[in-house]
C-alpha positions in Angstrom: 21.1 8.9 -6.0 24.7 7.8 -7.5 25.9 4.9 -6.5 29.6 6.8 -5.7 28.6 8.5 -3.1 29.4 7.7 0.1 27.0 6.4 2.3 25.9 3.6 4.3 25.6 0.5 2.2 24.1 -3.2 2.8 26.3 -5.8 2.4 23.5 -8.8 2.2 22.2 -8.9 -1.6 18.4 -10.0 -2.9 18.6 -12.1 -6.2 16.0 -12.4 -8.3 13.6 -15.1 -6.8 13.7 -12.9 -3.2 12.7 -9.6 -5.4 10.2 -11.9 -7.1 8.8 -12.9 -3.4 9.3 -9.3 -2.5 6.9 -7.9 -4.8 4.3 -10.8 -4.4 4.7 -10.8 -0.8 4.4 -7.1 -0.2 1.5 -7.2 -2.4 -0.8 -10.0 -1.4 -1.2 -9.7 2.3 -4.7 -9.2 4.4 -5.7 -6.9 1.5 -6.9 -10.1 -0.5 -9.4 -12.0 2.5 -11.0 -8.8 3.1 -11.6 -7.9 -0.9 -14.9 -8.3 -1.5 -16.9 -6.7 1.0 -14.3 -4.2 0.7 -15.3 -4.0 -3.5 -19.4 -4.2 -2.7 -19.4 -1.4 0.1 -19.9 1.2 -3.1 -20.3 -1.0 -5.9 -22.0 -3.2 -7.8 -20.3 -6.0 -10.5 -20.3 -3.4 -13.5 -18.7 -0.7 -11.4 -16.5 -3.3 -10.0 -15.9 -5.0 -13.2 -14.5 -1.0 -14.5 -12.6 0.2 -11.5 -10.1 -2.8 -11.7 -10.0 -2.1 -15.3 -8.9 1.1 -14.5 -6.2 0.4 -11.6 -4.9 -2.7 -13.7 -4.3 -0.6 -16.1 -2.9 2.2 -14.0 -0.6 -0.4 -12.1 0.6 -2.2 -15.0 1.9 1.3 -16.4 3.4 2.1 -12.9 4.9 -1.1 -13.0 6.0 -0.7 -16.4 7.5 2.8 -15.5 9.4 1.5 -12.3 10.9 -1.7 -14.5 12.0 1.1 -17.6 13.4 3.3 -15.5 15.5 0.8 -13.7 16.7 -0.3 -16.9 17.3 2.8 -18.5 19.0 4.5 -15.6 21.0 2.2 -13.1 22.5 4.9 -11.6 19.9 5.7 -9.0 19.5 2.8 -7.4 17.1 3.8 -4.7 13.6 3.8 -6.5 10.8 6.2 -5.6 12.7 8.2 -3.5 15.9 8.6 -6.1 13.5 9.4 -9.3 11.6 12.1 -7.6 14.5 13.6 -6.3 15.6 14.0 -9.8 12.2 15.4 -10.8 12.0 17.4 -7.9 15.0 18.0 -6.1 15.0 16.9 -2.2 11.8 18.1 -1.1 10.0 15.8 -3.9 12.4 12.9 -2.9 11.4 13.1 0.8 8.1 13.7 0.5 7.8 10.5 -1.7 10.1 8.5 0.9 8.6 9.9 3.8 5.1 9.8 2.7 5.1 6.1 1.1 7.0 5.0 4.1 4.1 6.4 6.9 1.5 5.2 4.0 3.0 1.2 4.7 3.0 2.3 8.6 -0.6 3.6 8.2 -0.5 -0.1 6.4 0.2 -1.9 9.4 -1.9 -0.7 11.2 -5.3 -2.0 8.7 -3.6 -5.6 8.5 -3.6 -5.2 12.6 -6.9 -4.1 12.5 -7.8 -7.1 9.9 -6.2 -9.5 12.1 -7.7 -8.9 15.6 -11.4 -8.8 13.4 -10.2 -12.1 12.4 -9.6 -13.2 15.8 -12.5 -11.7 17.0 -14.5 -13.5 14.9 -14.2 -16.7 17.5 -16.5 -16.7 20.0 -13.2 -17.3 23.0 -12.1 -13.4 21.5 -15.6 -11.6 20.7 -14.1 -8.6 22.6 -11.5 -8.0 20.0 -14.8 -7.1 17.8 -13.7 -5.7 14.3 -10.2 -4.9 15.1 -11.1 -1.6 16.4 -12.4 -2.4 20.5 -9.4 -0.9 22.9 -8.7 -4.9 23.8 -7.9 -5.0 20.3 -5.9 -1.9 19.9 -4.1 -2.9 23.2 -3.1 -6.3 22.2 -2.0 -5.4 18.4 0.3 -2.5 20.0 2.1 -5.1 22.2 2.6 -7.5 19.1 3.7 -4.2 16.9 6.9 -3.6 19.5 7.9 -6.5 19.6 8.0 -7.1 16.0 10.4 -3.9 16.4 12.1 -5.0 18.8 12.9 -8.8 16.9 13.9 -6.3 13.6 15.9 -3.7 16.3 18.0 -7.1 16.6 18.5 -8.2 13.2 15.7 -10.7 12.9 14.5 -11.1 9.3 11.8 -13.1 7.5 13.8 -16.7 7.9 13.1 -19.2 4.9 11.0 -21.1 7.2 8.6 -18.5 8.4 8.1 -17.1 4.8 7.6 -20.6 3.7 4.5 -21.0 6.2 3.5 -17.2 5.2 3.2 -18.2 1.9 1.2 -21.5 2.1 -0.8 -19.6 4.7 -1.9 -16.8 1.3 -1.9 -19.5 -0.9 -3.8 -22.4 0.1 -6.9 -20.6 1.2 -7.0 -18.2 -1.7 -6.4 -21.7 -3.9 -9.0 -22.5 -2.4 -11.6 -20.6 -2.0 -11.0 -19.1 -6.4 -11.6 -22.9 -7.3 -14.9 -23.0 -4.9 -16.2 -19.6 -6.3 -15.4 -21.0 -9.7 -17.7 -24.3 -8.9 -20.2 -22.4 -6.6 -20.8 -19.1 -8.8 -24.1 -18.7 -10.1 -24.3 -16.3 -13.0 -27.7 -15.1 -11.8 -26.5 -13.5 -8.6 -23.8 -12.2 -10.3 -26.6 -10.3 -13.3 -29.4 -9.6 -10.5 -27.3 -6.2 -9.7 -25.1 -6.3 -12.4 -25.7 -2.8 -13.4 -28.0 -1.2 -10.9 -27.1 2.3 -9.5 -28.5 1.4 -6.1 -25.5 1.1 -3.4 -26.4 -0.3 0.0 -24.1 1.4 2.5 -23.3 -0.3 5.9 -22.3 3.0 7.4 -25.5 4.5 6.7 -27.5 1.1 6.5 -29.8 2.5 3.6 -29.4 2.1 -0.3 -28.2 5.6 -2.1 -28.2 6.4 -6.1 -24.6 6.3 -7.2 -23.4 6.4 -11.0 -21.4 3.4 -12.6 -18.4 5.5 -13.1 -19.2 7.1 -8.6 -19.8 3.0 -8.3 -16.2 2.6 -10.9 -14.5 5.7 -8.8 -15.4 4.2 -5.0 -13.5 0.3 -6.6 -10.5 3.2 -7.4 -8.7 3.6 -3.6 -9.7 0.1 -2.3 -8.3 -1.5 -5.5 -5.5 0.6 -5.7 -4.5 -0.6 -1.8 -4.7 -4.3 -2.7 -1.7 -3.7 -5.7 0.3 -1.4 -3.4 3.7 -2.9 -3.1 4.2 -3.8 -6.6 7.0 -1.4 -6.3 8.9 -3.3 -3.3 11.3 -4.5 -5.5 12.2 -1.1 -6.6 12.5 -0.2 -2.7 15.4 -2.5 -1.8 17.1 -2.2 -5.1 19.9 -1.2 -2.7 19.8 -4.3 -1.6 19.7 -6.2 -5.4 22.4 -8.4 -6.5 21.6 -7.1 -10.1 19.4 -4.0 -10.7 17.7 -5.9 -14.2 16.6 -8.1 -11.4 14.6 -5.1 -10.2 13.0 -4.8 -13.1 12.0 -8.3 -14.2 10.6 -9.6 -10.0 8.4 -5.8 -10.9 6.8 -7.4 -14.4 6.4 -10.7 -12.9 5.3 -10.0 -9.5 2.6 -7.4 -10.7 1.0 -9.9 -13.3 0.4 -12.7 -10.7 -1.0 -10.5 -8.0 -3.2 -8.7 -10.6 -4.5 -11.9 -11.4 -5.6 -13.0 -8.2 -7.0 -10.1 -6.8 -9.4 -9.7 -10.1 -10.1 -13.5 -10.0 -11.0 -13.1 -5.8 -13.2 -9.7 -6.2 -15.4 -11.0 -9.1 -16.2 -14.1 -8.5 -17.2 -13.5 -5.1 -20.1 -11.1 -6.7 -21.8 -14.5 -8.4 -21.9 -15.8 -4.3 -23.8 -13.7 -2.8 -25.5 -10.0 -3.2 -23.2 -6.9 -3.1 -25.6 -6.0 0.1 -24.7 -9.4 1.9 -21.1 -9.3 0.8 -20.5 -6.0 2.2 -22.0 -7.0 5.8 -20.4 -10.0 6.5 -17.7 -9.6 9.3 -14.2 -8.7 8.4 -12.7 -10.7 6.5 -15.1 -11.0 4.1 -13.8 -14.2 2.3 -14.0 -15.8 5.9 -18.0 -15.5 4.9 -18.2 -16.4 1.9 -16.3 -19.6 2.4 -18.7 -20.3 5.3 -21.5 -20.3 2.8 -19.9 -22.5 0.8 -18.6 -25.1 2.6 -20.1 -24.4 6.3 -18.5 -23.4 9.3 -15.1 -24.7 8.6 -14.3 -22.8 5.7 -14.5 -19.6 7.8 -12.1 -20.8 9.8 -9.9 -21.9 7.9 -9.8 -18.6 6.4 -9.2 -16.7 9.4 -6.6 -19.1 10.7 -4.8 -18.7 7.5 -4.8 -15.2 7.8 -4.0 -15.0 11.1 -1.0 -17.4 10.6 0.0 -15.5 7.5 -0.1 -11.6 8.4 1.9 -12.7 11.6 4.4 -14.5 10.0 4.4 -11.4 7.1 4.3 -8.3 9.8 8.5 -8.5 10.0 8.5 -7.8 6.4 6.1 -5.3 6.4 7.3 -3.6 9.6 11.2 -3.6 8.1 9.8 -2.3 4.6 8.7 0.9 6.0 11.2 1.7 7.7 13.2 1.2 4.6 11.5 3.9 2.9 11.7 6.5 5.3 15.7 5.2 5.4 16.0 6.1 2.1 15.5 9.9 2.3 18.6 9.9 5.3 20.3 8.2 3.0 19.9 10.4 -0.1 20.6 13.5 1.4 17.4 14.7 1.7 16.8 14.8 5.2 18.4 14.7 8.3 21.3 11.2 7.8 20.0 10.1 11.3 17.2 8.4 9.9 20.0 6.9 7.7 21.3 4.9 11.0 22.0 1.0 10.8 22.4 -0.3 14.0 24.9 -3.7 14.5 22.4 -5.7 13.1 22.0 -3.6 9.5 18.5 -2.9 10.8 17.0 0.7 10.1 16.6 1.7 14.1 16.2 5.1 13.5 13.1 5.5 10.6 12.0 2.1 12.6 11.3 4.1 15.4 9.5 6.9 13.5 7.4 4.8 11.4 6.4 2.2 14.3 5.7 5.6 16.0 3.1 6.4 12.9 1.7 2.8 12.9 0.7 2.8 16.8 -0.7 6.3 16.3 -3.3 5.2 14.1 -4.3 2.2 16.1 -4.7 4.3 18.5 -6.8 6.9 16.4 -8.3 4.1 14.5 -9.9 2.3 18.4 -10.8 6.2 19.6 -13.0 6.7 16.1 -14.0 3.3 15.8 -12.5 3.3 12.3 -11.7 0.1 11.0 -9.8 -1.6 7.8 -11.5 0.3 4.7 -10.9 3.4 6.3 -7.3 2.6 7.4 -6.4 0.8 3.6 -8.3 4.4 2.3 -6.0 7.1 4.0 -2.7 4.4 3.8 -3.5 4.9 -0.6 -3.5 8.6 -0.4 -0.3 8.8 0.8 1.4 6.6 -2.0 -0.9 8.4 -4.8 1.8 11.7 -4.9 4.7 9.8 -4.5 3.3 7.3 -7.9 2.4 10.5 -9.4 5.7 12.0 -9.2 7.8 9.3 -10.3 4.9 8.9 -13.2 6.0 12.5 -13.7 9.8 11.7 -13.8 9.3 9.0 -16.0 7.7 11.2 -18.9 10.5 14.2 -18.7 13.1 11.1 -19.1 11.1 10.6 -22.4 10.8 14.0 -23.6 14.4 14.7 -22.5 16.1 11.4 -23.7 17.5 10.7 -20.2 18.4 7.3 -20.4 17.8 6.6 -24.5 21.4 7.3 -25.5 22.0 4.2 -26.7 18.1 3.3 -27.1 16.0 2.4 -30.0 13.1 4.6 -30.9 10.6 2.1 -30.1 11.9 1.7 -27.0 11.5 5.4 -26.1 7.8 5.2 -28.0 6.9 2.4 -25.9 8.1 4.5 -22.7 6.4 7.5 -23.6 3.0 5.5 -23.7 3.4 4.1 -20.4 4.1 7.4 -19.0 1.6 9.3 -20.3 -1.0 5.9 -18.8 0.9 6.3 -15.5 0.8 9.7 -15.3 -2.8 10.3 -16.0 -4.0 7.1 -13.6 -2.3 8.8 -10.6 -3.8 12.8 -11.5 -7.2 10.4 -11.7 -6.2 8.3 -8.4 -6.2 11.9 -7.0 -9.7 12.7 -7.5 -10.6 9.5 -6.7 -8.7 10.1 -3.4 -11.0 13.1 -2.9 -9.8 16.5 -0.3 -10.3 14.9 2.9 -7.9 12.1 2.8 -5.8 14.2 0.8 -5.9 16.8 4.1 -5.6 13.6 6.4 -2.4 12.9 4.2 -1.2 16.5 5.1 -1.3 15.9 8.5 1.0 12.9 8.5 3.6 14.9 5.7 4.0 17.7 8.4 5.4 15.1 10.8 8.1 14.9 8.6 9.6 18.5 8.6 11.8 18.1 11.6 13.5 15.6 9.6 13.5 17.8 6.5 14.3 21.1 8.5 17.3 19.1 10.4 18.8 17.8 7.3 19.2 21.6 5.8 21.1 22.8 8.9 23.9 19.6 8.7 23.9 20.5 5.0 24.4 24.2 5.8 21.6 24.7 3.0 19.7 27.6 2.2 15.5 27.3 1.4 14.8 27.7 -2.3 11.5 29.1 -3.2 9.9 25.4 -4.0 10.9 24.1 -0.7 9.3 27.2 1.2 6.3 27.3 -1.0 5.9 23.2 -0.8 6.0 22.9 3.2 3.8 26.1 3.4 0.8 24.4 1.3 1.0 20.8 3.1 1.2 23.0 6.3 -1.8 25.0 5.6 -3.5 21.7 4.7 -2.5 19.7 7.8 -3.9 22.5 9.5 -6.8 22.6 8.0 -7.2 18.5 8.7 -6.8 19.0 12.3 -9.3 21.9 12.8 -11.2 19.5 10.4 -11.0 16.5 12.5 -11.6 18.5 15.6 -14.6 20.1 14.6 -16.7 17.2 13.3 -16.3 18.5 9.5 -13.8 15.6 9.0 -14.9 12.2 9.8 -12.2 9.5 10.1 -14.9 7.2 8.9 
C-alpha cells in the first residue's frame, strides 16, 4: 500500500540488528531439534541431500525477490500482503495475509505440539506423550492465552528474554553440529545413501519410493524449517529504514540455510534413516543421547523447552501481524486493523489465536502430531510465495521499479523471479490436493472478514473476487466432506 494513506501507524521502529534477529529468530525455532527424523521419515541421504538443494535454492530466490522488491519499490511497505495486492487486487492481498497469518497460527500450534513431546519425554510428564495426549493439548491451550493475554497488554520479547531464547537455539545446535562433525561415520551415512527403500513409521514397513518421491517428501518439511525468512518483510511497517528490510532478508536467510543443511545431514552419518525417524520427538534430543548418553537428551529438550517459551510471544504477535495487515490495507474489514492502548494487534490476535487452539484441538482428536501440523502450516504460505513470486516477474517484464535501474540489475531480477516462481508452482505439487483442500478450509474462515470489508467500502464483487471465493469454497467443502468421510486423513 502507499505510505500516504491514512491509517493506523506504529510509532516504535526496528533497525537493522532487530530485523536481522527477526528473520533468524522467526526462522530457527522447534523446526531445527525436530529435523532429522522429520528429513528420514521419506527419505534417505541422496533424496535428502536433493530436496534441500531444491528449497535452498527456492528460498534464496524468494529471499532474493522479497530484498529486490523492497529496494526497487519502497512505496508498499507492507510485504507479502502489499505485493500481491498489486498483482492481484484485494482478494490476492488477503488471501496472502490471511492465509500466511493462519499458516504461522497453524505454526504455533506444531512448536506446542513439539514442546509438550519434549516434555513428555521425562518420565515425571509421560502423559504429555508426543504432544498430541488431551493433558497435552489441555496444558499448551492454557499457555497459548496467556501468551495473548501478556501481548493483549503490550508485552513484547524484552532484550532479556530474547537473549536466553537465543543462547537456548544456539548452544545446543553448537553443540550438537560440532558432535555430529566428530561422531559421523561416513559409512552410515553411504549404507543407504541411495537406496529407494523408505521405512515409514506410520505404516511401520519399508515402501519403494523414487529419489526425486524421496527429493519431493524433503520438499514441505524443508520448506517449513526456512519459513520466516520473510519476517523482516512482515514488519517493514515497523522498519526504521526499508533497505534495512532488505539487507536482515539476505543475511538472515544465509545463516539459517546454513544450519539447517549442516543439522539434517550430518545427522544421516549417526544413525540409519530407519532409527532416526523413530526416535521420540525431537529427534536431535536422540541423537545427542547416543552420542554423549543421557545428558545430551536433556539438554536438548531443556533448551528447547526454554527457547520456544521464551520465542512463543514473538511468534504469537507475528501472526497476528499478518492477518493485521489485510485491515490495514483495505482489503478487508479495518477491524482486524485495531491497536488496542498497548499498539498490540487485539483484533487479528483474537482470530489467529482462535486458528492456533483449533488445531490443537484437531491435532489431540486425530492424534496428529508435528510433521503433520509443520505439513498443512507450509501449504498455506506456498500461494501467498507464489504470488508475490508472480509479482516480482510482471515488475520485471513491466519495468516497475527499473526507472532509474541498470540493465543488469533488471537481468539479475528477472532470473530470480523466474527461480522463485517456478520453486513455488513445484512447492505446489509437492504440497499435493489434500493439504491444498485442508488449506481451503482454513481460507474460507476468512470471508466474513473479506465480505465485511466490501460493505464499509460500499464495493461492488468483480468477476475475480466471485470466481476466487467460489473455487476455495468448493474446495473447503470438499475438505470437510473429505475429513468427515475417512477419504482425508489428517495424518
Amino acid at each position: 500500500m502507499n505510505k500516504t494513506n491514512n491509517q493506523t501507524e506504529i510509532k516504535s521502529k526496528v533497525n537493522l540488528g532487530g530485523l536481522t534477529a527477526l528473520v533468524v529468530g522467526g526462522t530457527i525455532g522447534s523446526g531445527i531439534f525436530a529435523l532429522p527424523a522429520t528429513m528420514t521419515e521419506g527419505a534417505n541421504p541422496e533424496g535428502i541431500l536433493i530436496g534441500w538443494l531444491i528449497v535452498a535454492i527456492g528460498m534464496l530466490s524468494l529471499a532474493s525477490v522479497y530484498r529486490n522488491l523492497t529496494l526497487q519499490q519502497p512505496n508498499i511497505d507492507d510485504g507479502i500482503y502489499g505485493w500481491s495486492k498489486h498483482m492481484f487486487g484485494d482478494v490476492g492481498g488477503f488471501l496472502a495475509a490471511y492465509g500466511h497469518g493462519a499458516g504461522d497460527a497453524i505454526g504455533n500450534a506444531s512448536y506446542l505440539t513439539v514442546l509438550f513431546s519434549a516434555f513428555g519425554s521425562f518420565a515425571i510428564f509421560k502423559f504429555f506423550g508426543n504432544g498430541t495426549t488431551w493433558p497435552a493439548v489441555i496444558v499448551a491451550s492454557i499457555i497459548l492465552w496467556i501468551i495473548v493475554f501478556l501481548v493483549l497488554r503490550g508485552v513484547h520479547t524484552e532484550t532479556w528474554l530474547n537473549d536466553i531464547t537465543t543462547v537456548a537455539k544456539v548452544l545446543p545446535i553448537a553443540a550438537f553440529l560440532i558432535l555430529a562433525i566428530i561422531n559421523f561415520n561416513p559409512h552410515i551415512f553411504m549404507a543407504h545413501f541411495s537406496s529407494t527403500w523408505v521405512y515409514s513409521t506410520s505404516l511401520h514397513h519399508y515402501q519403494n519410493v523414487s529419489i526425486f518421491g524421496q527429493s519431493k517428501n524433503v520438499l514441505l518439511a524443508a520448506m517449513w524449517t526456512l519459513i520466516g525468512i520473510e519476517s523482516g518483510t512482515i514488519f517493514a511497517t515497523r522498519a526504521k529504514k526499508l533497505s534495512d528490510v532488505a539487507k536482515a532478508t539476505t543475511i538472515g536467510a544465509i545463516i539459517v540455510i546454513l544450519l539447517l543443511v549442516g543439522t539434517s545431514i550430518l545427522s544421516v552419518g549417526l544413525l540409519s534413516p530407519r532409527m532416526i525417524s523413530s526416535l521420540h520427538a525431537p529427534s536431535m534430543a536422540g541423537l545427542m543421547e547416543h552420542m554423549v548418553g543421557k545428558w545430551g537428551a536433556w539438554l536438548i529438550n531443556i533448551c528447547l523447552i526454554i527457547s520456544v517459551l521464551g520465542a512463543l510471544i514473538a511468534w504469537v504477535n507475528l501472526s497476528a501481524e499478518e492477518v493485521r495487515l489485510a485491515g490495514r490495507g483495505g482489503s478487508s474489514t479495518k477491524w482486524l486493523n485495531g491497536l488496542n492502548k498497548h499498539e498490540a494487534p487485539v483484533n487479528s490476535l483474537i482470530v489467529t489465536a482462535g486458528i492456533t487452539q483449533a488445531l490443537m484441538i484437531v491435532a489431540g482428536a486425530y492424534s496428529a502430531g508435528y510433521e503433520v501440523l509443520l505439513k498443512f502450516s507450509t501449504s498455506l504460505s506456498i500461494v501467498p510465495y507464489l504470488m508475490v513470486a508472480l509479482y516480482a516477474l510482471k515488475s520485471v517484464i513491466c519495468g516497475t521499479g527499473f526507472e532509474n535501474r541498470s540493465a543488469k540489475e533488471r537481468i539479475t531480477s528477472s532470473i530470480w523471479a523466474v527461480i522463485a516462481v517456478s520453486f513455488t508452482v513445484f512447492m505446489l505439487y509437492g504440497a499435493g490436493l489434500k493439504y491444498l483442500l485442508l488449506a481451503a478450509i482454513v481460507w474460507i474462515t476468512g470471508f466474513p472478514f473479506y465480505f465485511k470489508g466490501k460493505k464499509e467500502r460500499q464495493e461492488k464483487w468483480n468477476k475475480v473476487e466471485i470466481i476466487s471465493w467460489s473455487v476455495f469454497g468448493i474446495m473447503a467443502v470438499i475438505g470437510l466432506v473429505g475429513l468427515l468421510t475417512g477419504f482425508i486423513l489428517f495424518n
